[in-house]
N, C-alpha and C positions, 0 to 999 in steps of 0.2 A: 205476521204474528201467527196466522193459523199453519203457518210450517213450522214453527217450531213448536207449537202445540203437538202436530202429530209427530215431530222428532223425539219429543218431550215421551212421547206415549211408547214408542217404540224404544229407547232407551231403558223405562220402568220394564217391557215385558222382558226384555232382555236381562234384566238384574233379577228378576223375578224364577228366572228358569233356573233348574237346577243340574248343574254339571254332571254329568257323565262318569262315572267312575270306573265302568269296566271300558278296553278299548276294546274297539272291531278288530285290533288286531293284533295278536300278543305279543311279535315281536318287536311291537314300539314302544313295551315296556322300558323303564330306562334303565332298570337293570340289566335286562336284555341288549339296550344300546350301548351300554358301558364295555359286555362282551365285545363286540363288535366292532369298537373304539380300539382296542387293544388288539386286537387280530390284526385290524387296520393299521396298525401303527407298526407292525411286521413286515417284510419284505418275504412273500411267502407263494406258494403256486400248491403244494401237499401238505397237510394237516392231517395229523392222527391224533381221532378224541381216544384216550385211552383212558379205564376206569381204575381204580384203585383197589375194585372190589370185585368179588362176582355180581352176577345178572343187574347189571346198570343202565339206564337205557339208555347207551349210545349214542344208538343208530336214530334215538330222538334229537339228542342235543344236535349232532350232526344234519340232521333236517332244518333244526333253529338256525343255526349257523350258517347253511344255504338261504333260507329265507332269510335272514339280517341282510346276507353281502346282496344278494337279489333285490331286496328294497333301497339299498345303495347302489343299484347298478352295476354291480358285480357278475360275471357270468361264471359261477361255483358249479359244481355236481357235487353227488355223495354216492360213495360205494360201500355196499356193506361188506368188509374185510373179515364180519366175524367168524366166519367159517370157514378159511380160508387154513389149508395145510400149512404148515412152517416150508415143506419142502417146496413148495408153490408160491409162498410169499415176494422173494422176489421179482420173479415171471411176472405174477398180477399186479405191482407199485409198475415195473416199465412197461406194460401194456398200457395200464391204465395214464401213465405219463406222456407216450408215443401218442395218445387220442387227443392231447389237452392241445389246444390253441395256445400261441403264446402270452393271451390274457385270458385264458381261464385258470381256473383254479377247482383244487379238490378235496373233499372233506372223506378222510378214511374210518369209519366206527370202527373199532375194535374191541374185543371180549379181553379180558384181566389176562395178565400173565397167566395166572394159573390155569385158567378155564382155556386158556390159545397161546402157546408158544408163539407162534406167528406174528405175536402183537411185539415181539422183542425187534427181529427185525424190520417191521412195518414202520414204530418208529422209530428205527436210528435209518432209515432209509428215506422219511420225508422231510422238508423242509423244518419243520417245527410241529411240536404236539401242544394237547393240553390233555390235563388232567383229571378228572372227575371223582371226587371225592361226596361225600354224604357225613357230612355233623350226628355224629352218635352210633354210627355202623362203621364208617370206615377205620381198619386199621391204622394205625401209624406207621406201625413196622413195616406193612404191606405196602402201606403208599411208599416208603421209603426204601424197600425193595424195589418196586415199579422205575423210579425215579433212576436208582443205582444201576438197573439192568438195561433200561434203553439209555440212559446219558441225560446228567441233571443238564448241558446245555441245549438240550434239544426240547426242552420243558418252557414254552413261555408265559405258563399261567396254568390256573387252576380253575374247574368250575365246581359250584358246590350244589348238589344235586338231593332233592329229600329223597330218602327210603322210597322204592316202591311200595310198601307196605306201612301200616301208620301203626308205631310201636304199641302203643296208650291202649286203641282201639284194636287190634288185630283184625284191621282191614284196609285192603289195598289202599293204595294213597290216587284221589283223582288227578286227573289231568290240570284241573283249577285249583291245585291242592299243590303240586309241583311245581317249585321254583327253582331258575338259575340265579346264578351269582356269580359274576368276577372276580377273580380275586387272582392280583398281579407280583 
């Protein structure tokens, strides 16, 4: 009887404690897993995050996206491509490909069409991209430019990225303020 007395007691503090809302670790978000589901669900070795807009931050998403496949046991890199010459572009995708192991893989940031020609053929050059767009900045035209210039099949998703800057407020947008989204 007096075991389950202190079962009894241990069970209340347990129902008593209050969950946890933020995690230790942001990319266990499940929106963040849902990314990560769908890259997964690719047959893929090079990935070009390419933006829809100017100064997008990439070379962020592209960090998320190593740390997802790394907490699945993925062995990913990330190279930042954004400044990388058009006439160099190819050079650096087979350098950077001659270095891969045949199960790693590689995530390419890239700056918008406009801001880097090089991002044209960066992705029609990797295995598959994705997209990064922003709800209420991003063009449509532009994405749909973007889309048309590297090759809609080389697109297999979308991430949806806030403003670096917070419209309302005109002030930068934080880190904890910044969310992705899949969108397939």
């Amino acid at each position: 009887m007096r075991a389950t007395g202190e079962f009894e007691s241990e069970r209340e503090g347990a129902r008593s404690r209050t969950p946890t809302t933020q995690i230790a670790r942001p990319w266990e978000r499940a929106s963040y897993q849902r990314i990560w589901l769908r890259l997964a669900s690719c047959d893929w070795r090079t990935l070009a995050v390419v933006p829809a807009e100017d100064d997008m931050p990439t070379y962020d998403v592209a960090n998320l996206i190593m740390m997802l496949g790394a907490s699945h046991g993925e062995s990913i890199g990330v190279l930042d491509f954004r400044d990388v010459r058009t006439k160099r572009a190819l050079d650096a995708i087979r350098a950077a490909e001659s270095q891969l192991d045949p199960s790693e893989r590689v995530v390419f940031a890239a700056r918008s069409i406009r801001e880097n020609l090089a991002t044209i053929p960066l992705g029609r050059a990797t295995d598959c991209a994705i997209l990064c767009v922003s709800i209420g900045s991003t063009s449509m035209d532009f994405a749909a430019e973007t889309i048309e210039q590297i090759g809609k099949d080389r697109f297999i998703g979308s991430i949806l990225v806030r403003p670096s800057f917070n419209k309302d407020k005109n002030r930068p947008v934080t880190p904890s303020e910044r969310r992705l989204e899949a969108r397939c």
